[in-house]
N, C-alpha and C positions, 0 to 999 in steps of 0.2 A: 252586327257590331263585332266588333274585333277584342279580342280579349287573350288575357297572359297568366293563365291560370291552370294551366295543364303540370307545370314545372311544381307550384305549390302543392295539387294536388298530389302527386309523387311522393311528395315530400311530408306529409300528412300521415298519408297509407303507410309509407314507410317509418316515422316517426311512432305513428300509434298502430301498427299492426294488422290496418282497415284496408281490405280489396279497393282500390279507385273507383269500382261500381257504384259502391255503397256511397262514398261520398259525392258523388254526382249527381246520385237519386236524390240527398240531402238537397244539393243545388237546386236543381231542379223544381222538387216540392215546394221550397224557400222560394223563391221567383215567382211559381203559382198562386201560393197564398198573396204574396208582396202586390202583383200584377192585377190580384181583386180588387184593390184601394182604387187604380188606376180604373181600369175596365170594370164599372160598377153597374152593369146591368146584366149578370149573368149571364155573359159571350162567354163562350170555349175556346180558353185562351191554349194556345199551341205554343210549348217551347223546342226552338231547336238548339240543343247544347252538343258542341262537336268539340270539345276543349282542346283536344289533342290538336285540331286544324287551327283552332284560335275563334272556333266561330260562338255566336250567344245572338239566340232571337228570339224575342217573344212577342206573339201578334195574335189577333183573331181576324177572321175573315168575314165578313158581312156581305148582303146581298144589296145591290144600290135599289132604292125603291124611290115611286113620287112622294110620297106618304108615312111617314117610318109609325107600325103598328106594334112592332118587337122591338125596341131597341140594343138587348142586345144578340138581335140576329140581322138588325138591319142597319141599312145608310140612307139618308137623304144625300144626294147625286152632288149637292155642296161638299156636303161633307169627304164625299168620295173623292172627288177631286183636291183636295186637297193633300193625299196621296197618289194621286195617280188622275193626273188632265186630261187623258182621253177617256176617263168614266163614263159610262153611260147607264140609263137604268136597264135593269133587268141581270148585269155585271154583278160578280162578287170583287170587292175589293179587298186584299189584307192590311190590315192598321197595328202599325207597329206599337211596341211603346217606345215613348219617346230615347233616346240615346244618355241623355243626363238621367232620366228617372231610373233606366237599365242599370247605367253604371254604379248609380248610388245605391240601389238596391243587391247587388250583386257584394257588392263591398259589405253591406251590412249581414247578407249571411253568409258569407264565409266566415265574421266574427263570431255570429250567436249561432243561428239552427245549423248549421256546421258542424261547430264544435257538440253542440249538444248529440245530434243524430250520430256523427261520431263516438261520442261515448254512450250511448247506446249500444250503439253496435261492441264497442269494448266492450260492456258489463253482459251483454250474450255470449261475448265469447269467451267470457269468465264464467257465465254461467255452466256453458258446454266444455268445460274445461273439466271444472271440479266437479260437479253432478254427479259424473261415473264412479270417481273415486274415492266415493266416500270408504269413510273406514282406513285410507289408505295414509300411508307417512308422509309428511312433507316437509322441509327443512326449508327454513328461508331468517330472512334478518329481521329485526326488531327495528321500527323506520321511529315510530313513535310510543311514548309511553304516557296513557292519558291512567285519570282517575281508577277506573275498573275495570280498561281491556289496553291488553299490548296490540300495536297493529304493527302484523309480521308482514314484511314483501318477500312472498315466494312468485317467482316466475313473471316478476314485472309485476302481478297482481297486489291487493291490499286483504290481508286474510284479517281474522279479529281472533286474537287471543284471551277470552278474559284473564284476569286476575287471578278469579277463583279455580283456573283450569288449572293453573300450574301447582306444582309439589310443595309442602309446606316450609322446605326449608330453600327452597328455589328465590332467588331474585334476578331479575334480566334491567338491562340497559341499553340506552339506544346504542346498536351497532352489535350486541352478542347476537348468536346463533341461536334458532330454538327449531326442538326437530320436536313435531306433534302430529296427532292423526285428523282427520278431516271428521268431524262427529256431526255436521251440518251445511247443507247449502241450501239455499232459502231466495226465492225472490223477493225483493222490497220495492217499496217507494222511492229508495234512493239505491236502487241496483240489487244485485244479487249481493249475500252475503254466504261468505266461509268463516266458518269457527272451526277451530282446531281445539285442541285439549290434551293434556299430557296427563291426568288425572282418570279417564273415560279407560274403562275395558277393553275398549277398542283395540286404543293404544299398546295396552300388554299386549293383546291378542296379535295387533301385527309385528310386534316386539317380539313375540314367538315365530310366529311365522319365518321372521329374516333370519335368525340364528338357527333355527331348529328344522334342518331340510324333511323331515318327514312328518313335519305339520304341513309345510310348505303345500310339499307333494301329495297331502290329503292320507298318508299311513297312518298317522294319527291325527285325530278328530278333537277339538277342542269342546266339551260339552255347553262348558260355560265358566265363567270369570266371576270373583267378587272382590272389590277393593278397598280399604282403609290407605287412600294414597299415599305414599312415602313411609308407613308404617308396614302394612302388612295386603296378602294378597293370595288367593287360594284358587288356584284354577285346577279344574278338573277332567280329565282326559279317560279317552278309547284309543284305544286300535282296532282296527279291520282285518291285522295279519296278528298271524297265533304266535310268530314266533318273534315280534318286537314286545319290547318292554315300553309300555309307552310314560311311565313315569319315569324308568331309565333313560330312558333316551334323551327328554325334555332335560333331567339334572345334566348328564353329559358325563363324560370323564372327572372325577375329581371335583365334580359342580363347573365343569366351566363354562357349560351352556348359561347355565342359570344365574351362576356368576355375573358374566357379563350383561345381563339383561338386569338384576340389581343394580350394577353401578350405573345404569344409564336412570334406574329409578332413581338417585341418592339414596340409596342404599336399602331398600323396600324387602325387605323379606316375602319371599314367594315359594311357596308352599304345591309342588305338583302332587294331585291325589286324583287315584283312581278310582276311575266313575263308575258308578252301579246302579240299575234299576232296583236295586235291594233297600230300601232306605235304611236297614239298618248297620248294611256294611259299608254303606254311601256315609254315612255319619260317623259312623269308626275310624275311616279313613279322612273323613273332612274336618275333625280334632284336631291330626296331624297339625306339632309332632308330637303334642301327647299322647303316651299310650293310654287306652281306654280296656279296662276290662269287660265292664258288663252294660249293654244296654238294652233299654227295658222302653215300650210303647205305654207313655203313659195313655193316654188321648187318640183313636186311630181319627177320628172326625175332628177334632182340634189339631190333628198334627202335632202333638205334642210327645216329646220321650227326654229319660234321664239316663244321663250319661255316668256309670262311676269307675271315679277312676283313684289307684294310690296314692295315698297323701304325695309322696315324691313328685307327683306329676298333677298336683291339684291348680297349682299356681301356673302350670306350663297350660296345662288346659283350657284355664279361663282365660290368660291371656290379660298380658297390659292392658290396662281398662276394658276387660273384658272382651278384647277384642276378638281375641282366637275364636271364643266359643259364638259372639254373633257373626263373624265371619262363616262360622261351619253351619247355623242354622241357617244364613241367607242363602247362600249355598244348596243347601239340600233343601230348603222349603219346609223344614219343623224346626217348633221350638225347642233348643237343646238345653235341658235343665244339668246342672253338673252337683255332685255330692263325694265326698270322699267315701272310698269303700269300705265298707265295715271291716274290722281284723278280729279275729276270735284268739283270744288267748289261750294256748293250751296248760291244763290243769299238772301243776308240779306232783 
């Protein structure tokens, strides 16, 4: 049978991004399945699909016999002959299907298993897209804005933004921009999914990484991240070489590394402290910016220690709704109790 379906498939591959291989294997299987209905006694149906020439055949081949004990590996010599007049027994004859049954069936899946096996193959090569990169930034449009998740199109793909991922004083609409980091890719039942997040550690972390070439380049070591999104954020750093400052460097000239990684938070105060296996100068430092006089282990097996510090810096310590000081425990891994420091008045 002669068919005009090469130009379409072109057109498909090129449309959704699918090697012509892959839809032709679609074809093909679709015509298998289809051609059981037909050929209903488990013959071994043979498709020849040459699309590029124009050709489509599907047939099985039978053996002509007196007697038909298989039906579908055999032929009664009638039957034979009704493809082919000079049949004889002992002959294999090929049995086409019919030409209208071919053509209707050929039509029906290019409509359904087609398109499906096609998007298949899409949502694999979304999956092998994003898989690698997780962690990594990605900037794309906002296509739709439902109930609890924005869905961003980056790269022709469909990512999931939720709701609760973005900044507290953030609002998006269809058609803005959102740059977020990749914190999941996931098979599903209805394809792979990507969630991005602007709220996730991640985020900061490759937010350092882009402005801060010797995070980049691995001179400084990010230890670890903690965040009150859009409020507050305390990240913790090393170096490997003696003679960078690795909390200088992160601030930058005048703040302007850190500056500019703020205003992409709405405005997020972020806090670089340097990291120590000491926990109690790890804790000094993860106060920051209150200064901290004395601290003392209450608990070494509860994790527990008190932080005191001058009335002046009692209110910077604890932090708008207490945020600073749970910020410095989660951080360090103990609980940070805070007290004003005692002052002794000297005797007139």
């Amino acid at each position: 049978m002669k068919v005009n379906v090469w130009n379409t498939i072109l057109q498909l591959s090129k449309e959704r991004d699918v090697e012509p291989r892959i839809i032709i294997a679609a074809i093909e299987e679709s015509l298998r399945v289809a051609a059981a209905k037909f050929f209903q006694h488990g013959e071994n149906v043979q498709i020849l699909f040459r699309p590029e020439k124009g050709e489509l055949r599907v047939f099985t081949r039978k053996k002509v016999v007196e007697e038909v004990q298989s039906p579908g590996q055999e032929a009664t010599l009638e039957e034979a002959r009704k493809v082919d007049r000079q049949a004889k027994v002992g002959d294999e004859v090929s049995i086409d299907l019919p030409a209208d049954t071919l053509g209707r069936i050929a039509a029906q899946a290019a409509k359904q298993v087609i398109f499906q096996k096609v998007r298949d193959a899409e949502q694999e090569k979304v999956y092998e897209e994003f898989a690698p990169r997780l962690g990594e930034i990605v900037t794309g449009t906002v296509r739709r804005v439902e109930e609890t998740v924005f869905i961003v199109e980056v790269n022709r793909a469909e990512v999931v933004f939720p709701v609760r991922e973005k900044l507290p004083t953030e609002e998006f609409q269809r058609g803005d921009t959102v740059k977020a980091a990749i914190t999941q890719v996931v098979r599903g039942p209805k394809g792979p999914q990507v969630v991005v997040s602007r709220t996730s550690p991640r985020f900061l972390a490759k937010l350092l990484e882009t402005e801060i070439p010797e995070v980049a380049n691995g001179a400084i070591e990010i230890k670890d991240i903690v965040r009150q999104p859009g409020e507050r954020s305390k990240v913790a750093v090393t170096s490997r070489e003696r003679d960078i400052d690795p909390v200088g460097a992160c601030i930058g000239v005048k703040g302007n590394r850190i500056l500019a990684i703020s205003r992409e938070l709405q405005g997020e105060k972020i806090d670089i402290i340097s990291w120590s296996p000491n926990p109690i100068a790890y804790a000094k430092a993860a106060l920051s910016p209150a200064r901290v006089e004395r601290l003392t282990i209450l608990d070494k097996n509860d994790k527990a220690m008190m932080a005191e510090v001058p009335s002046d810096q009692l209110s910077l310590a604890i932090g708008k709704k207490g945020i600073n000081v749970k910020l410095a425990s989660r951080l360090v891994g103990w609980k940070i109790s805070i007290k004003q420091e005692a002052t002794h008045d000297n005797p007139s």
